[in-house]
One Martini backbone bead per residue (centre of mass of N, CA, C, O) as a GRO file, in nm:
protein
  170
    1UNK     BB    1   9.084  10.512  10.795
    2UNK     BB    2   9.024  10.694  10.563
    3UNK     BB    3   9.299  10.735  10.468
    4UNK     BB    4   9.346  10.444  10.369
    5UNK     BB    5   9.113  10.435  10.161
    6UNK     BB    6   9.211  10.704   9.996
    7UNK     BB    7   9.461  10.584   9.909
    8UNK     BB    8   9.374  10.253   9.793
    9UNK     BB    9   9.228  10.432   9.539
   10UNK     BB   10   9.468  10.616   9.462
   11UNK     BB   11   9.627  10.360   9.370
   12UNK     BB   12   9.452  10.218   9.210
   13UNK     BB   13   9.401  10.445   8.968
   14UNK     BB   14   9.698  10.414   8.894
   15UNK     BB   15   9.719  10.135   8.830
   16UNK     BB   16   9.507  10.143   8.617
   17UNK     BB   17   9.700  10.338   8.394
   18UNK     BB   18   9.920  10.156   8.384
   19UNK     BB   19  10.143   9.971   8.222
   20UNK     BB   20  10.069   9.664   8.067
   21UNK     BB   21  10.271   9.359   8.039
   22UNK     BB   22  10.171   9.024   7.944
   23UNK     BB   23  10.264   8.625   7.928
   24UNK     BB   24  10.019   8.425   7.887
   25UNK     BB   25  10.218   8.286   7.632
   26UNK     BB   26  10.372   7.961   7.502
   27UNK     BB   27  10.411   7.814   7.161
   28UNK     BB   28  10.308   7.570   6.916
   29UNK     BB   29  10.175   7.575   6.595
   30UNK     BB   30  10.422   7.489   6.403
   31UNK     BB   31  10.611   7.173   6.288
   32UNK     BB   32  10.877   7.124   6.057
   33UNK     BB   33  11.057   6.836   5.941
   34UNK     BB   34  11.266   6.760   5.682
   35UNK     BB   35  11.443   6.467   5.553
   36UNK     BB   36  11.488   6.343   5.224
   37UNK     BB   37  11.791   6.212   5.262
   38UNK     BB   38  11.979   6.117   5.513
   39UNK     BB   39  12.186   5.929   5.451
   40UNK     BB   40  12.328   6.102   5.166
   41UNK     BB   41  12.373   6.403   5.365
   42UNK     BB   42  12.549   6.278   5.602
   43UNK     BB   43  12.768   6.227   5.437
   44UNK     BB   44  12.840   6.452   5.261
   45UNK     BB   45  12.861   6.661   5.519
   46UNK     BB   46  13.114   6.591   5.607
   47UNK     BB   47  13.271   6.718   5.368
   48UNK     BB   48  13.050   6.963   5.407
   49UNK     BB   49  12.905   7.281   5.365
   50UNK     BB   50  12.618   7.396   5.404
   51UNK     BB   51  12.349   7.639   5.274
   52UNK     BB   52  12.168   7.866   5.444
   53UNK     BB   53  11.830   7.936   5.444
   54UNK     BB   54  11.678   8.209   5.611
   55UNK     BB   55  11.335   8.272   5.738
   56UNK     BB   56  11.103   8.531   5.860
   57UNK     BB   57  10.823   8.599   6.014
   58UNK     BB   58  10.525   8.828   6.097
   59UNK     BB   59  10.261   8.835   6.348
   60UNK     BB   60   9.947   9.035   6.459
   61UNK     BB   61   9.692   8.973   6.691
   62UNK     BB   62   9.370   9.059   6.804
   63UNK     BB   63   9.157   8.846   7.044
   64UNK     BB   64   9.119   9.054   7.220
   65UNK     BB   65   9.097   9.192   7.502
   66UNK     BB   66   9.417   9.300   7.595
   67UNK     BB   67   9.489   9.065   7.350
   68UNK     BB   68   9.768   8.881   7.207
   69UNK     BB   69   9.913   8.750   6.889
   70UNK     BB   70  10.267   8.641   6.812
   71UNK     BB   71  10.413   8.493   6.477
   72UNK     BB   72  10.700   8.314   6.450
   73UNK     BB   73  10.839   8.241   6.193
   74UNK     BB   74  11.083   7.953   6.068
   75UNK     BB   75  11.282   7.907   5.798
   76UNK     BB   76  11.541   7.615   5.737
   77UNK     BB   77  11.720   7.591   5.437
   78UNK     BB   78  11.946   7.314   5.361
   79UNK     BB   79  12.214   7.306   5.044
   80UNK     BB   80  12.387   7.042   4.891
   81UNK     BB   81  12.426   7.171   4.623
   82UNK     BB   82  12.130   7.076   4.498
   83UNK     BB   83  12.028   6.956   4.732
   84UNK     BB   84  11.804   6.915   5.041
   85UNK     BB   85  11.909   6.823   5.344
   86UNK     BB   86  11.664   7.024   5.453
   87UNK     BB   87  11.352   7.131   5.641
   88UNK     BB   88  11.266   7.402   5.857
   89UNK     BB   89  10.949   7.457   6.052
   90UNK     BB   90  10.837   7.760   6.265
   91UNK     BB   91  10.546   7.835   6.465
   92UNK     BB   92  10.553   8.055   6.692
   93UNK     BB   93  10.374   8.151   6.986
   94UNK     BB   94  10.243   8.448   7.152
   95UNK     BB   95  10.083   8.595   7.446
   96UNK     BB   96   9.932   8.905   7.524
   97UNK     BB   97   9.901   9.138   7.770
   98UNK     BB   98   9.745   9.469   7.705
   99UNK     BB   99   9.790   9.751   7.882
  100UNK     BB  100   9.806  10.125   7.841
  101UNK     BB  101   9.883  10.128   7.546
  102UNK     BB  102   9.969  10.350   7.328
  103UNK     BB  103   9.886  10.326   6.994
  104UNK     BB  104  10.191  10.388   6.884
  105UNK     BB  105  10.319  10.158   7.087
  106UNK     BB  106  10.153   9.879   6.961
  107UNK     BB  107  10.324   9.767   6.692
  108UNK     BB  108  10.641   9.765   6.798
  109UNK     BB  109  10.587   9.555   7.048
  110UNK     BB  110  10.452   9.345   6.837
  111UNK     BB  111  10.742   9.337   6.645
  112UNK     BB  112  10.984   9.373   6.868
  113UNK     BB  113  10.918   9.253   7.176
  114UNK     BB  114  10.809   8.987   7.162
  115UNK     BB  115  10.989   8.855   6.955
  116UNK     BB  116  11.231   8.857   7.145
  117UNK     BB  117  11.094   8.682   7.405
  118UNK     BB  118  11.018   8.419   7.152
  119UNK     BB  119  11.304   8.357   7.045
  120UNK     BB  120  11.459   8.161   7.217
  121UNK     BB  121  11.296   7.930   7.193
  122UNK     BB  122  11.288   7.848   6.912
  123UNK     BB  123  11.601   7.855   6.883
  124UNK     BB  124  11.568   7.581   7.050
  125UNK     BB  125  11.394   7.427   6.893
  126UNK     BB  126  11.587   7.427   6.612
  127UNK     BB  127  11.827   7.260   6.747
  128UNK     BB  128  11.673   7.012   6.821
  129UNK     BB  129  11.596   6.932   6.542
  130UNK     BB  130  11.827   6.897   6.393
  131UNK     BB  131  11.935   6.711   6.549
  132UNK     BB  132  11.713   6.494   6.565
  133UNK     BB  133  11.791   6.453   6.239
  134UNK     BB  134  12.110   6.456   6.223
  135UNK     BB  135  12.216   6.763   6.253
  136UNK     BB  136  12.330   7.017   6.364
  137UNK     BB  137  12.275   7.224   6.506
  138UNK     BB  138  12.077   7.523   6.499
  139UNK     BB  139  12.229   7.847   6.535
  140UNK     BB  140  12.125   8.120   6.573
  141UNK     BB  141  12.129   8.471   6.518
  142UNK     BB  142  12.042   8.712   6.644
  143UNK     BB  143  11.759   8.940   6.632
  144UNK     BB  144  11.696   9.255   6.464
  145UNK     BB  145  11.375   9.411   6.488
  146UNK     BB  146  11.391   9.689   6.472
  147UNK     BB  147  11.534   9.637   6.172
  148UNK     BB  148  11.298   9.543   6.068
  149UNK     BB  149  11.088   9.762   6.109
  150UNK     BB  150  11.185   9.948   5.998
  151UNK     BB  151  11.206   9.855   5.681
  152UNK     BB  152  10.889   9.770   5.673
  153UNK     BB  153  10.809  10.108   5.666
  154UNK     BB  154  11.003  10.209   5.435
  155UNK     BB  155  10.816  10.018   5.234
  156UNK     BB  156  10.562  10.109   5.294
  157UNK     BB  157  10.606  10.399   5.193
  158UNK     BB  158  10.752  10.326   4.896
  159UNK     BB  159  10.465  10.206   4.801
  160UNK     BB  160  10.278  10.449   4.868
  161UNK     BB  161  10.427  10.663   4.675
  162UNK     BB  162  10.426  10.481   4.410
  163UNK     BB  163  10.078  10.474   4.426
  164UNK     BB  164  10.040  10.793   4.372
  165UNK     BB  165  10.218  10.796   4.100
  166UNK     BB  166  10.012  10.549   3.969
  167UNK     BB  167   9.752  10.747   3.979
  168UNK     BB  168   9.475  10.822   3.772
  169UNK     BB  169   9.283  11.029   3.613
  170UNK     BB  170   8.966  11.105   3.418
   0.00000   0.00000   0.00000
């Protein structure tokens, strides 16, 4: 009996250590859906295609012991000539329960694969709401996130050489 406790000791021990993450949700934190004119956009629109503006933006913070909250915004505006068609705005976020990440890889995993996870659901939600608001559903095309975190780490060092090349002392 005692080497079944000491096996499930041993086992329980190297499980307290192994990397553990988890979804604890997924939600809307805010959605907006502007439709200026609609009338006179969906008739226009019938013989044209807008022009479509995407811009994605990530945020991630820790709420609590081995909790984190990812917000995924997402702004699509179509402008047809001068006129704006839409313009719809998605801030959905994620919860993340992370034990065991070891500190090096737990800003890439904020970054990159958390927003992957919480993808395709914004990418429902505003296509439903394009489609709801009158007009073609908007399908985005997937994001590669890794390519963007590679992007946002060149520029903030590109940025840090900037500023060191810009200090004078007197």
């Amino acid at each position: 009996m005692s080497d079944t406790t000491d096996q499930n000791e041993m086992a329980n021990e190297a499980n307290a250590d192994e990397i553990q993450i988890s979804v604890l949700g997924q939600y809307i934190k805010d959605l907006s859906f502007e439709n200026p004119t609609p009338a006179q956009t969906i008739q226009k629109l019938a013989n044209e295609k807008p022009s479509m503006n995407i811009n994605v933006n990530l945020n991630a913070q820790q709420l609590g012991d081995d909790v984190y909250e990812v917000d995924l915004k997402i702004t699509a505006t179509a402008v047809s000539g001068e006129e704006t068609a839409f313009v719809a705005e998605l801030l959905y976020s994620g919860l993340f329960g992370i034990k065991n990440l070891p500190e090096e890889q737990l800003q890439p995993f904020l970054m990159i694969e958390a927003p992957r996870q919480t993808f395709p659901f914004a990418r429902r939600i505003l296509s439903d709401v394009t489609r709801d608001g009158g007009f073609p559903p908007l399908m985005l095309e997937p994001i590669d996130f890794a390519s963007l975190y590679q992007q946002q780490l060149m520029a903030a060092q590109e940025n840090a050489a900037k500023q060191e090349d810009d200090i004078t002392v007197n």
